[in-house]
ZAMARGU-4260 file (C-alpha; in steps of 0.2 Angstrom, whole numbers, plus 5000, padded with zeros to 4 digits):
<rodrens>
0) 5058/4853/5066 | 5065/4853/5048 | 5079/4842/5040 | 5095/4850/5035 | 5110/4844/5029
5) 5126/4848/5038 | 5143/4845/5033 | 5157/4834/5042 | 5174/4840/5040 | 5191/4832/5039
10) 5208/4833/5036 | 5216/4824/5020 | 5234/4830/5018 | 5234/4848/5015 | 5214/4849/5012
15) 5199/4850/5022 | 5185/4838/5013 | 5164/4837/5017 | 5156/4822/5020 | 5136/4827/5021
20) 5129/4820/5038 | 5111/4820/5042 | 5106/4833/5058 | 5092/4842/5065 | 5090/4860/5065
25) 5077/4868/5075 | 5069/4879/5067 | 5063/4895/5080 | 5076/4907/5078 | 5090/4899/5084
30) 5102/4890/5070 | 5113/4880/5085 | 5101/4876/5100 | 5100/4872/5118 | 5108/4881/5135
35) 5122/4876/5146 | 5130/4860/5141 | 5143/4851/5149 | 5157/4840/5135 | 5160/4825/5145
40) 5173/4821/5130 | 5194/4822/5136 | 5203/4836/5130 | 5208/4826/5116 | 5192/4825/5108
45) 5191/4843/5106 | 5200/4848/5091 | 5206/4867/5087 | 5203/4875/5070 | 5216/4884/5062
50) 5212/4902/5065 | 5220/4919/5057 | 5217/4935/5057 | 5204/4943/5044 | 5222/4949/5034
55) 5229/4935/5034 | 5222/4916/5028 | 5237/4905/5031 | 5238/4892/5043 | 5246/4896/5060
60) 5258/4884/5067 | 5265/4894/5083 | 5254/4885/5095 | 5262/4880/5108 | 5250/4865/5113
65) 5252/4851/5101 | 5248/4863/5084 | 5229/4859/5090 | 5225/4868/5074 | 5227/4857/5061
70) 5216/4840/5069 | 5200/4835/5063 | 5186/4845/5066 | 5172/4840/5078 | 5156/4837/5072
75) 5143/4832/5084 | 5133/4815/5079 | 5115/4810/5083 | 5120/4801/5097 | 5131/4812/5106
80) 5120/4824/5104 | 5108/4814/5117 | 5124/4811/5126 | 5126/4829/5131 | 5110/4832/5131
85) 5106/4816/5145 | 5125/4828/5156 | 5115/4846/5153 | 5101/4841/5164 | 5114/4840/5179
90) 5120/4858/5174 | 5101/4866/5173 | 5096/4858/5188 | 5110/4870/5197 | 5112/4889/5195
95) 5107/4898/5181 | 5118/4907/5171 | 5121/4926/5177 | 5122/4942/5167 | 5129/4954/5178
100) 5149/4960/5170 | 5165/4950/5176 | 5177/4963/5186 | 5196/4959/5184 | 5195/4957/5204
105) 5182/4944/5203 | 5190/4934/5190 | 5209/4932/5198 | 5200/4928/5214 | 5187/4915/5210
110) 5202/4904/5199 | 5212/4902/5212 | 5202/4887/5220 | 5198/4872/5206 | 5202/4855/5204
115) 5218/4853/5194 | 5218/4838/5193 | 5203/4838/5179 | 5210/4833/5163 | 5194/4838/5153
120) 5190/4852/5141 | 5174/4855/5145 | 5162/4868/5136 | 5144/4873/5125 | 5138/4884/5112
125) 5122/4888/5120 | 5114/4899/5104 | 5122/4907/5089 | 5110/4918/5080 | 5113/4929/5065
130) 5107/4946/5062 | 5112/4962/5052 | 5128/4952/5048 | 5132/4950/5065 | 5135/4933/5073
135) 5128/4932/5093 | 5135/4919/5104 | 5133/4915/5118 | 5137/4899/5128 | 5153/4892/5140
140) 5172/4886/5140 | 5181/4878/5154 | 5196/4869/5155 | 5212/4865/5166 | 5223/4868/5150
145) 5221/4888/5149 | 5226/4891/5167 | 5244/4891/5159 | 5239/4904/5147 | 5228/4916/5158
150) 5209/4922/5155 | 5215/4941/5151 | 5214/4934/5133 | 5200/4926/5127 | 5192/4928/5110
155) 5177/4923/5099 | 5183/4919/5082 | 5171/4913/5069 | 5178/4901/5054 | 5171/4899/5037
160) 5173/4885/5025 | 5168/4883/5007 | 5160/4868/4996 | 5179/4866/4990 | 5186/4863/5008
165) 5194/4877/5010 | 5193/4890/5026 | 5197/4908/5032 | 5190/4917/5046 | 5177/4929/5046
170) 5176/4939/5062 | 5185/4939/5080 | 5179/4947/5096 | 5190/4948/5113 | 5179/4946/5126
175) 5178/4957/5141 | 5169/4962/5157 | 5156/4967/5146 | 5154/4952/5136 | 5163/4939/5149
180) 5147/4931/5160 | 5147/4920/5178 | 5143/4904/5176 | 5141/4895/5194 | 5132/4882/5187
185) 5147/4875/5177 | 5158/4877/5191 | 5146/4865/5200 | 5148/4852/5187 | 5167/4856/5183
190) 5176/4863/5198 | 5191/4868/5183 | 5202/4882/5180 | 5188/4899/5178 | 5173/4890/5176
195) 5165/4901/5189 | 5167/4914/5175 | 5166/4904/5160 | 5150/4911/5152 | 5150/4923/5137
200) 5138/4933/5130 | 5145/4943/5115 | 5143/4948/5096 | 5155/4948/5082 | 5156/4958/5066
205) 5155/4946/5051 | 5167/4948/5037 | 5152/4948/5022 | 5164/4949/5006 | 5172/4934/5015
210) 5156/4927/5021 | 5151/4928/5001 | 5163/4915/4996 | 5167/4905/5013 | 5147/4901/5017
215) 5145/4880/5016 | 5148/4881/5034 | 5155/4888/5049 | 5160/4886/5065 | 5163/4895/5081
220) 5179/4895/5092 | 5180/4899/5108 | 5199/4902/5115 | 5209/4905/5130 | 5227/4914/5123
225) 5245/4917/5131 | 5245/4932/5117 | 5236/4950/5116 | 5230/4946/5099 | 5224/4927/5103
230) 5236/4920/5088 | 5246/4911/5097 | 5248/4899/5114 | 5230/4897/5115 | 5220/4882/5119
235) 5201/4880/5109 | 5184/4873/5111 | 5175/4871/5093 | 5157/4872/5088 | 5152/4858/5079
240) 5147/4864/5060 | 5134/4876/5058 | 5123/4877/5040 | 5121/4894/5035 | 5102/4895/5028
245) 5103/4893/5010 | 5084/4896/5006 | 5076/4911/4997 | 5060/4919/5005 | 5052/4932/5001
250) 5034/4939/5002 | 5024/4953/4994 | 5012/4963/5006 | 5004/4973/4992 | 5003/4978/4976
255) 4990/4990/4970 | 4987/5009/4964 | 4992/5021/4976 | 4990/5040/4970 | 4991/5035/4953
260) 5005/5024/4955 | 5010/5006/4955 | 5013/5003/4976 | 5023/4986/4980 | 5029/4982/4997
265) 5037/4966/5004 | 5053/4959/5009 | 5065/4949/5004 | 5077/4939/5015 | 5093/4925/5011
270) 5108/4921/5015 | 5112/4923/4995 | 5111/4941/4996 | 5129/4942/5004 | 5142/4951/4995
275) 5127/4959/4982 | 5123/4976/4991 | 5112/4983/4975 | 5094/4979/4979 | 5082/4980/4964
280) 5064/4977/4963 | 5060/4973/4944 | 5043/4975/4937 | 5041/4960/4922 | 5024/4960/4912
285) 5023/4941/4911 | 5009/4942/4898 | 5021/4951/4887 | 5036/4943/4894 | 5047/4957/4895
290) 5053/4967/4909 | 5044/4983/4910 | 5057/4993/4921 | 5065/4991/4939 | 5070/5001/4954
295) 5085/5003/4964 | 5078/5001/4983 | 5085/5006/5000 | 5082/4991/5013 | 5069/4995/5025
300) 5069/4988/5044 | 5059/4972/5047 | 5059/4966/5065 | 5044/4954/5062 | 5055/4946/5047
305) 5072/4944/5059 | 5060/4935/5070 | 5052/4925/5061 | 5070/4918/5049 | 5084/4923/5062
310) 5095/4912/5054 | 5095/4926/5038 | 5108/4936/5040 | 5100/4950/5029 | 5082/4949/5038
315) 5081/4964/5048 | 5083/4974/5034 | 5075/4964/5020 | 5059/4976/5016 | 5057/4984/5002
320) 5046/4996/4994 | 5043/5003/4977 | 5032/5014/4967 | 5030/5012/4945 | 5020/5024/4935
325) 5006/5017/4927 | 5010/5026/4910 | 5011/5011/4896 | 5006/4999/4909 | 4991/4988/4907
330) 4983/4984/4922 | 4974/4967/4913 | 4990/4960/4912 | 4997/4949/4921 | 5012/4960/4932
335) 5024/4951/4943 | 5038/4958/4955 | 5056/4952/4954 | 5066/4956/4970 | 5085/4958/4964
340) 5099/4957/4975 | 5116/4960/4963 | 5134/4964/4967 | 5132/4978/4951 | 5127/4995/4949
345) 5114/4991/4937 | 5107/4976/4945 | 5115/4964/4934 | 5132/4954/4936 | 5130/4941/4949
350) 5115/4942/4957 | 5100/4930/4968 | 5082/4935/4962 | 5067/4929/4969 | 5051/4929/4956
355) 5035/4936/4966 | 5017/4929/4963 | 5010/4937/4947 | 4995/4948/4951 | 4981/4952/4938
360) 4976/4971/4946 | 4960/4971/4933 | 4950/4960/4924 | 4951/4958/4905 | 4936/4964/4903
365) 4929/4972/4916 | 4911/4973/4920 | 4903/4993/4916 | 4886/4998/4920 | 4876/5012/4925
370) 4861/5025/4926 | 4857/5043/4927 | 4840/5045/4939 | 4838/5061/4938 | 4847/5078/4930
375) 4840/5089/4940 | 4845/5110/4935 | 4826/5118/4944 | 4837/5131/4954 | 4848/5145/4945
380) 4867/5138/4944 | 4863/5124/4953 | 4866/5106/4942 | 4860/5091/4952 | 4862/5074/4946
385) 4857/5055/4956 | 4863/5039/4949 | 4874/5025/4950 | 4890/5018/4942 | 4895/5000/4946
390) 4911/4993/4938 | 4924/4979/4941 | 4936/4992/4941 | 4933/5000/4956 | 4944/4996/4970
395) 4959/4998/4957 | 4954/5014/4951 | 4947/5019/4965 | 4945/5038/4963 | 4927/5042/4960
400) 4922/5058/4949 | 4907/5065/4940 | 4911/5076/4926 | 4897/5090/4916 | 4900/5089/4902
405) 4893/5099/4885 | 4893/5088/4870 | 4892/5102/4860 | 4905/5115/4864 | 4914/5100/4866
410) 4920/5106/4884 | 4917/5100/4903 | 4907/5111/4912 | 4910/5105/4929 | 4919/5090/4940
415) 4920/5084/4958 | 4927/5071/4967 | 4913/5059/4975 | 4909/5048/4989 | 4900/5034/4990
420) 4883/5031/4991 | 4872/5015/4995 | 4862/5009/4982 | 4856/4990/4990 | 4845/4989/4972
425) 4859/4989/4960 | 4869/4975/4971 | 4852/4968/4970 | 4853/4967/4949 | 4873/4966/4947
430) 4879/4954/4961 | 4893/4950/4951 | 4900/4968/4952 | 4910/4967/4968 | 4906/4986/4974
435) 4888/4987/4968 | 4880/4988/4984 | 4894/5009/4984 | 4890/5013/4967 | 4877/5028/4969
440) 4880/5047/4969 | 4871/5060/4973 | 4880/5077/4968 | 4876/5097/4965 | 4888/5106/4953
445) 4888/5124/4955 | 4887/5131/4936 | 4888/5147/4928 | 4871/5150/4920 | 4881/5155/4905
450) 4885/5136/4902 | 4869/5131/4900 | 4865/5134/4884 | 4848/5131/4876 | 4848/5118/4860
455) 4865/5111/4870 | 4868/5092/4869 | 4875/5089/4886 | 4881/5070/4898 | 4885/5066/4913
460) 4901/5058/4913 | 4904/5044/4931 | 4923/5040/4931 | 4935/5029/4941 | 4951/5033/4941
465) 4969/5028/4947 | 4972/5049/4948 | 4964/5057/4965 | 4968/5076/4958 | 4959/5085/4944
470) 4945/5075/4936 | 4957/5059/4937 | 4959/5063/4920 | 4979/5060/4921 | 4976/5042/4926
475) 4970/5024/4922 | 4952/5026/4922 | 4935/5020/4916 | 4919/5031/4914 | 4902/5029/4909
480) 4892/5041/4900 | 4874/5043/4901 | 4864/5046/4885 | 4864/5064/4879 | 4852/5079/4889
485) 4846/5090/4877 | 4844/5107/4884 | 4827/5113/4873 | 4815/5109/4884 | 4802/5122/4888
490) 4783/5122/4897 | 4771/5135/4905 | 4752/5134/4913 | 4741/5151/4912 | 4733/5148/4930
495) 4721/5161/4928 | 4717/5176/4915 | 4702/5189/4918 | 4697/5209/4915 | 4698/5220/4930
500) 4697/5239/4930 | 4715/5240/4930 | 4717/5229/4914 | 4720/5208/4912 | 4725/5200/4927
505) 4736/5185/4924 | 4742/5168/4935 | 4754/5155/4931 | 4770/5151/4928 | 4784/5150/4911
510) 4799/5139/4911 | 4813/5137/4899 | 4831/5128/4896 | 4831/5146/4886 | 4830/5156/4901
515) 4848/5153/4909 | 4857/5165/4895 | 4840/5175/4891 | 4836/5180/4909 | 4822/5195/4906
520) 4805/5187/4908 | 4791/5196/4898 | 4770/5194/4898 | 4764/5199/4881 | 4745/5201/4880
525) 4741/5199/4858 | 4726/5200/4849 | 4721/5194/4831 | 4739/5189/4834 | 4746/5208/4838
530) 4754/5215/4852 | 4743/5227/4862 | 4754/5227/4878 | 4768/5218/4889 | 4775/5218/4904
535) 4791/5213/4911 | 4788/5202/4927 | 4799/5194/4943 | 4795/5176/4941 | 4790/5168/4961
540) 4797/5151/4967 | 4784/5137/4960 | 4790/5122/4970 | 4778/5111/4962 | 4784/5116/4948
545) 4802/5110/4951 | 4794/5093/4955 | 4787/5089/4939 | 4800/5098/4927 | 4816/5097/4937
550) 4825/5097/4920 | 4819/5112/4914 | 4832/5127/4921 | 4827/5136/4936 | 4810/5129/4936
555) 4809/5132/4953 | 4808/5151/4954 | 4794/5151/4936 | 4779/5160/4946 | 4770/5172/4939
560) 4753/5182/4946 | 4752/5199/4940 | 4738/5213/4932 | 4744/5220/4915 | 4737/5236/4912
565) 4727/5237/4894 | 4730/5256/4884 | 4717/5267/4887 | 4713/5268/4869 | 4707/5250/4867
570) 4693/5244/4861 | 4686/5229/4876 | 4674/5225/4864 | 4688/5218/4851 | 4695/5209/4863
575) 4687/5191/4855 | 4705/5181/4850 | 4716/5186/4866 | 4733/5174/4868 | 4746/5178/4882
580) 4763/5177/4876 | 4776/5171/4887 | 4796/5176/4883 | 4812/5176/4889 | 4822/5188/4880
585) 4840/5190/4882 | 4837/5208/4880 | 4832/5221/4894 | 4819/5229/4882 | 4811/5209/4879
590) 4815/5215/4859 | 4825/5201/4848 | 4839/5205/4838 | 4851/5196/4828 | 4863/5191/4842
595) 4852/5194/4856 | 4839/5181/4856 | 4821/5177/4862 | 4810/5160/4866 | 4792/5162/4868
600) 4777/5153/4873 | 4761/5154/4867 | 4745/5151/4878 | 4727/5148/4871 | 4715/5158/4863
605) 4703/5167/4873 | 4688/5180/4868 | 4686/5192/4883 | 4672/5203/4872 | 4656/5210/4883
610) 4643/5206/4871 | 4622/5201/4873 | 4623/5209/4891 | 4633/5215/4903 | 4648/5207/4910
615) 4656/5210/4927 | 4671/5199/4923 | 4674/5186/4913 | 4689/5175/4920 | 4697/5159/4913
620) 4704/5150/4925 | 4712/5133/4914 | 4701/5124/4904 | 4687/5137/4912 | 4677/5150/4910
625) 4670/5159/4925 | 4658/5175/4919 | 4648/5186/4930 | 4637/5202/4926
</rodrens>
């Protein structure tokens, strides 16, 4: 239950005046509460109120049962109101009130037997409830008195007053065999004129320009009319004062980035809204304290809202939604939504706002770590890369991408959107980071081996961004860049070396960053540091390799094991300061020039000469030197 104020009215010459009274309202959907009701008051208790139609506010005089019209409204006290209540137990112990429609037959027939000699004007306003600016009544009128006057005409007519005691009426309804509802359990308690048929079940349009102005209070009038258009010879039963809600609520159900966008949703619901039809939902900075900018909204269907403030007239169609760009808009700020409901174009003029909770989307200063594990580029135009990136900012920008990118050439090479990955030991070391525990990656960037150039200073770029096309670039974001990879690294291992009859026969492998733009591979045997012979050779995937230099290019597939054939014209026994020479030479030939380049490797010395007897082979193998003859 919740305390409102009501408003009792009365007449003082020419002028209706409010006197605020204390009363109850119960607060579950239903602003005047209860079922069928039986007023035990006498006819003269039951004051009419001066009704006309929507076009015309003047008072109406032509009644020809006393002017009713012009009495003193009733307004129902704390006490009768357990009075009635104490005389509706008599009717709900009876029939129940029954929806099926009124036929014209049934009606003429079941008013011919009553007690006429009832002098009471009985009736109840079983429920009004509000809703898209339509007033639903339903409830009961019975009474001796309009038997002179018919029931072919009888109307719902809803009246308005404002703080200044003044009325006009805001909607009417004639009732019908739709609308008109049995009631045998008030004939039970009243056996009076049509009180088998003295239910009614009906809605009226409001009137919401009128409803603007004429909203302290209002009241519902039920009447039986001797005219077609109910303004005349008509006898009335009158709500007691009805308060119209006169709070503001609202709620926002979200606010954060949605595909690079400010999202808001929520709704806004009040009686205040009446009469302003341009809805605008404002977005103010409130660390700046300046409106940012604002949108005009449609009003979007809210069913749970209706029934949850039924007294709102506005409720069923009181959500909104809204989407802002994030460009100029800091996310550290403090934002807040302003819900605007104006009778202007432009949102201003007269208007009812409601000023939203501010919401702080990012912190000030927002936590940013993270760590490459591994740069991984061992197979040909393949770039791999493990690591994590843990940051405050995540569930804002929550767009994940890792970028290639070469420091150098000042370019990216390659990006991809990520996912996830689980990394339990960094939400181990940064508790504090919310999404610590999602921060890992593990991604493979398909390159062209042209991109990775040897001397190149190149990074790995992990971004979270508020954009989910691209690389995010177009949005909020934050990144983190590992510490520059240098791309010069190169490594070899001669396996084995020894003479055969066919010449020097040679094992290993050769790796270089070098090798990715000068793909020809070349074993040249020297001596006293010249060239006697080379050979180009098809490097052979080395998998161990790969493991221990997995940021050497295509160090995977570095193998070598081949016999290079010595010219016949050599001299074995000079053969005392060998070296192997290992190059990758952008040219087909294994020749440098000026633009296309080489990079070799240099092995030890080794002295293969047959001296102080007779050697079958001599083989190296590593640090070792195996000799047979």
């Amino acid at each position: 239950m919740e305390q409102k104020k009501h408003f009792k009215l009365y007449k003082s010459g020419k002028q209706w005046i409010t006197a605020a009274i204390a009363t109850v309202a119960v607060s579950t959907g239903i602003i005047l509460g209860g079922v069928a009701q039986a007023d035990t008051t006498d006819s003269a208790d039951n004051q009419s109120v001066a009704t006309q139609p929507i076009s015309d506010q003047q008072e109406n005089n032509n009644n020809s049962n006393n002017n009713k019209q012009t009495q003193t409204l009733k307004t129902f006290t704390t006490e009768s109101v357990a009075e009635i209540n104490h005389s509706q137990e008599s009717v709900n112990n009876n029939d129940t009130p029954s929806k099926e429609p009124v036929t014209l037959e049934a009606t003429l027939s079941q008013t011919q037997s009553y007690d006429q000699n009832d002098n009471g004007s009985y009736g109840n306003f079983d429920s009004i409830e509000v809703n898209n600016n339509q007033l639903h009544v339903t409830g009961w009128q019975a009474t001796n008195q309009a038997a002179a006057y018919g029931n072919q005409n009888r109307f719902l007519i809803v009246i308005g007053h404002n703080d200044k005691g003044e009325q006009a009426e805001l909607g009417r309804t004639k009732l019908n065999n739709q609308t008109i509802v049995q009631r045998p359990d008030v004939k039970n308690v009243h056996n009076v004129y049509n009180a088998e048929n003295s239910g009614f079940d009906a809605k009226i349009q409001l009137d919401t320009n009128k409803l603007n102005t004429y909203r302290n209070a209002i009241q519902i009038v039920s009447r039986y009319s001797g005219s077609a258009d109910g303004n005349s010879q008509f006898v009335d039963y009158v709500s007691a004062p009805v308060i119209f809600d006169r709070q503001n609520y609202a709620w926002l159900d979200e606010m954060g980035v949605v595909n690079n966008q400010l999202h808001v949703t929520g709704w806004n619901a009040t009686n205040k809204a009446l009469g302003k039809d341009n809805h605008y939902i404002i977005l103010f900075d409130r660390t700046l304290g300046h409106e940012i900018t604002r949108k005009k909204v449609n009003n979007i269907s809210r069913i749970d809202v209706a029934e949850a403030y039924p007294q709102v007239i506005n409720a069923e169609q009181s959500g909104f939604t809204a989407d802002f760009s994030l460009d100029n808009l800091d996310l550290t700020h403090e934002l807040q939504i302003i819900s605007r409901y104006s009778d202007a174009d432009n949102g201003e003029g007269n208007y009812v706002s409601y000023w939203l909770a501010p919401q702080r989307l990012l912190p000030q200063e927002a936590a940013n770590q993270g760590y490459i594990d591994q740069f991984n580029i061992s197979k040909n135009g393949k770039v791999t890369v493990t690591g994590w990136h843990a940051s405050d900012v995540a569930t804002v920008e929550n767009n994940r991408f890792l970028i290639l990118f070469d420091q150098t050439a000042g370019h990216q090479i390659a990006s991809t959107k990520i996912s996830n990955v689980t990394r339990p030991d960094v939400a181990q070391a940064y508790p504090n980071i919310k999404d610590a525990l999602d921060s890992g990656f593990n991604v493979t960037f398909d390159v062209n081996p042209a991109d990775i150039v040897f001397g190149h200073q190149y990074s790995i770029v992990s971004r979270y961004s508020t954009d989910p096309n691209g690389n995010g670039n177009d949005g909020k974001r934050t990144d983190f860049w590992s510490p520059s990879i240098v791309l010069n690294q190169s490594a070899n291992a001669i396996d084995q070396l020894y003479l055969t009859n066919n010449g020097i026969h040679v094992t290993g492998w050769m790796a270089s960053d070098a090798s990715a733009t000068q793909n020809h591979p070349y074993i040249l045997v020297m001596n006293n540091g010249k060239e006697i012979t080379r050979k180009a050779v098809q490097l052979s995937t080395r998998s161990d390799v790969a493991k221990v230099y997995p940021s050497i290019f295509n160090s995977e597939n570095s193998g070598f094991n081949t016999t290079i054939n010595l010219p016949k014209e050599i001299d074995l026994s000079q053969l005392k300061d060998v070296q192997i020479l290992l190059r990758f030479s952008a040219a087909d030939d294994g020749n440098p020039t000026a633009t296309l380049p080489v990079t070799d490797q240099w092995s030890n010395k080794y002295d293969l000469t047959a001296n102080q007897g007779s050697f079958d082979y001599v083989k190296v193998n590593g640090n070792t030197v195996e000799v047979q003859g």
